[in-house]
N, C-alpha and C positions, 0 to 999 in steps of 0.2 A: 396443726400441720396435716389436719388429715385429706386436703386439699392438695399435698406432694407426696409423690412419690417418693419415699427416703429409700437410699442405698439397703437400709435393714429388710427392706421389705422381702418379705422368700420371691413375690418374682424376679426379682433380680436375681437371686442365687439361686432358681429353678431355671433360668434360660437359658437353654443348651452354647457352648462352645464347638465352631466348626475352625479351630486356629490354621489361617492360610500360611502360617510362618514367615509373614512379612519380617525385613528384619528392623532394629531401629537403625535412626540415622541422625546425624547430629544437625541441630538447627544454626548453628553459629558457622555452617558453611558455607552458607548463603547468605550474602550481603544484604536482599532486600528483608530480611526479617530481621529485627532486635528481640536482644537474648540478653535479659536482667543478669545480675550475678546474687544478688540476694540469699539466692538456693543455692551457690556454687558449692559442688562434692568434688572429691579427690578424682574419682573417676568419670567426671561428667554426665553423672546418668541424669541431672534437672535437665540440660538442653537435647536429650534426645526424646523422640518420638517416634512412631511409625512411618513407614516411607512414605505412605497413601494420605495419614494425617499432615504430612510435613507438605505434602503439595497443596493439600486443600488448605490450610493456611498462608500459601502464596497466594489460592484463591482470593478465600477471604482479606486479606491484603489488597488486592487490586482492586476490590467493592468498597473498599475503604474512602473517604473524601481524600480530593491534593493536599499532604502535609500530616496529614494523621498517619500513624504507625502503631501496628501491632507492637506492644511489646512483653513477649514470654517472659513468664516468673518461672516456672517449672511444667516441665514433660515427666519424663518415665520416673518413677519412686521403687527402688528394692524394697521386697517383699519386708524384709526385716526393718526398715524403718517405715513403710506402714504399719505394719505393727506398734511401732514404738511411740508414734505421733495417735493410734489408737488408743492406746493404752494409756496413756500421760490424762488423757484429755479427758477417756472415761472418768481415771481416776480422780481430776477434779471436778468432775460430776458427782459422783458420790460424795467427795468432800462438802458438797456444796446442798446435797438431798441424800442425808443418811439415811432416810426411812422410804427410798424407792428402791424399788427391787430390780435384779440385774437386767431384765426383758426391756425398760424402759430406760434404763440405761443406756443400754446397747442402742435404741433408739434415737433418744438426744443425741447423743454422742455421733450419730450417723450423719445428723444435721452439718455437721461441720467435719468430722474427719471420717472416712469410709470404711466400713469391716473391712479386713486386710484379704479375706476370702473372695469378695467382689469390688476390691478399688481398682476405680477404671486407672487411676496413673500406675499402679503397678502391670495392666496389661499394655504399657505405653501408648493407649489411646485417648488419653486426657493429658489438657493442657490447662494452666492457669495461664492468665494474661489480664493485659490492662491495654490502656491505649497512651500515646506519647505523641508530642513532637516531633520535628526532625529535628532535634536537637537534646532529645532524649528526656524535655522535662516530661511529665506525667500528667494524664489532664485528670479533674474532678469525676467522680464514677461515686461519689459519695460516702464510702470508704475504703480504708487501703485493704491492697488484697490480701486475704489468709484473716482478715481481722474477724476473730469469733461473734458469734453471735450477741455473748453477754456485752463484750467491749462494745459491740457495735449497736447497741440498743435495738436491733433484729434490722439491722439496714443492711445487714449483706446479703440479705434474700433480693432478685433479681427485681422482683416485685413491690419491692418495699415502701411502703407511704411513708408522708415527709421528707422526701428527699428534692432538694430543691430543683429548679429548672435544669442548669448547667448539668447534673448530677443523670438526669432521667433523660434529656436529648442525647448525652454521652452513650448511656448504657443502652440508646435504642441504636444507635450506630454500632455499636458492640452486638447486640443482637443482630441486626440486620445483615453483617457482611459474614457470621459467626453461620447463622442458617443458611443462606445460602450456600455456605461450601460446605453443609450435611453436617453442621455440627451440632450437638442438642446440649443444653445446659441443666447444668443442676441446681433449680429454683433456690434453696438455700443458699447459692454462692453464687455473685452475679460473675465473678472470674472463673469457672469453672466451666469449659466447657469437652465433650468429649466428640468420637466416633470409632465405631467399630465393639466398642465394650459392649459387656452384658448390659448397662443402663441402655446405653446406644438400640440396643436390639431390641428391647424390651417397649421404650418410646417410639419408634418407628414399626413396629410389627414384622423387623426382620425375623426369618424363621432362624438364625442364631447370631451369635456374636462372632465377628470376625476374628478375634483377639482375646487370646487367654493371657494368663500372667507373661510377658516377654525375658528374653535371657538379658542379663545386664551388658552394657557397651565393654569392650574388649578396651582398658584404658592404656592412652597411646600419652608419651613422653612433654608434657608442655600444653596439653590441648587446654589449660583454663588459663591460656593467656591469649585467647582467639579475638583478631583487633575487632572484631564486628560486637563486642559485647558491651552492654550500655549499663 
C-alpha cells in the first residue's frame, strides 16, 4: 500500500483545521438524492452531511448519465461509534496476525476503518455511496459497499484488478461525476468519498481542512421514516 495514502498516515493528522462551522443537514430532504437505510440510527446522523457537501452531491448527481442515481449508504458517524467500528476491526486484526505489533496494526486497520482522531465521516465530510436505478436496484461497482478487504479479496480498493467490465465502467461514472463536484476518494474504498476533511486538504494542497469533527443532528420525532428513502 505504499502507493496510498492511508488515513494513519501523520499528514493527515498534521493538517491543520480552519472549522467554518458549517452546519449538517439532512439528505433525505431532498427528493433528488437517494438515501439507503442500511446505516439507519436512532438519530439520523448516517443521512446527514455538510451543507456545502450536500449541494455538491446534487452536483455530482446532475454529471450523472439519464436514469443513474446516487445512492448514499452513510454521511456523518458519532465520534463514539467511530471508535467502536475502529476498534472491532483492529481487534480482528490481531486475531488474525498475533505477532504484528500495534503501529501496523493501526495501519491495516486504517485501510478499511479510519482512526477516530482523523475520520473524515465523523467531521461530516464523507459520504459512502453506490449508484442505482430509478427504481432503486443497485448496479455492479464490483463489491457491495463497507465489504472489507479480506471478504473482498482486495476489490474494494477503487483501483482494483480483476474486476470485470460492468464493474470498472460503473466505478469510472462514479469517479467521474464524484471529481467533478471536488470530491476525492479513498483508494482502499471505491465507495468512500470525501470534501472539506483533513484527507480532503491534504490531497488537494488546501492550506487547511474545512471541517473538524461536526456536532451530531438535533434528533427531531419520526425523521427515519422520510418517504424519499430507498
Amino acid at each position: 500500500m505504499t502507493d496510498i495514502i492511508l488515513l494513519s498516515d501523520h499528514r493527515v493528522a498534521g493538517t491543520p483545521v480552519a472549522d467554518d462551522g458549517e452546519p449538517l443537514s439532512d439528505a433525505r430532504e431532498l427528493p433528488a438524492l437517494r438515501v439507503d437505510r442500511r446505516k439507519a440510527d436512532a438519530d439520523g446522523s448516517y443521512a446527514h452531511v455538510r451543507a456545502d457537501v450536500l449541494r455538491r452531491l446534487l452536483v455530482a448527481q446532475d454529471a450523472l448519465p439519464a436514469g443513474v442515481h446516487l445512492l448514499m449508504v452513510e454521511g456523518f458517524r458519532p465520534p463514539e461509534l467511530q471508535r467502536r467500528y475502529f476498534d472491532e476491526y483492529a481487534a480482528t486484526l490481531r486475531a488474525a496476525h498475533p505477532d504484528t505489533g500495534p503501529d501496523r496494526i493501526r495501519e491495516l486497520a486504517s485501510a478499511y476503518i479510519s482512526p477516530p482522531e482523523v475520520a473524515p465521516h465523523v467531521s461530516g465530510g464523507a459520504v459512502d455511496l453506490t449508484l442505482c436505478t430509478g427504481d432503486g436496484t443497485e448496479l455492479a461497482l464490483g463489491t457491495e459497499v463497507n465489504a472489507t478487504p479480506e471478504e473482498s479479496g482486495g476489490r474494494c480498493r477503487t483501483a482494483a484488478p480483476g474486476l470485470d467490465a460492468e464493474a470498472r465502467a460503473n466505478r469510472a461514472v462514479l469517479a467521474r461525476a464524484m471529481t467533478a463536484a471536488g470530491f476525492v476518494n479513498y483508494p482502499t474504498e471505491w465507495w468512500h468519498w470525501s470534501y472539506g476533511d483533513r484527507y480532503w486538504a491534504l490531497l488537494t494542497a488546501a492550506p487547511a481542512a474545512r471541517y473538524g469533527p461536526a456536532h451530531p443532528p438535533r434528533h427531531s420525532a419520526g425523521e427515519d421514516a422520510d418517504p424519499t428513502a430507498v
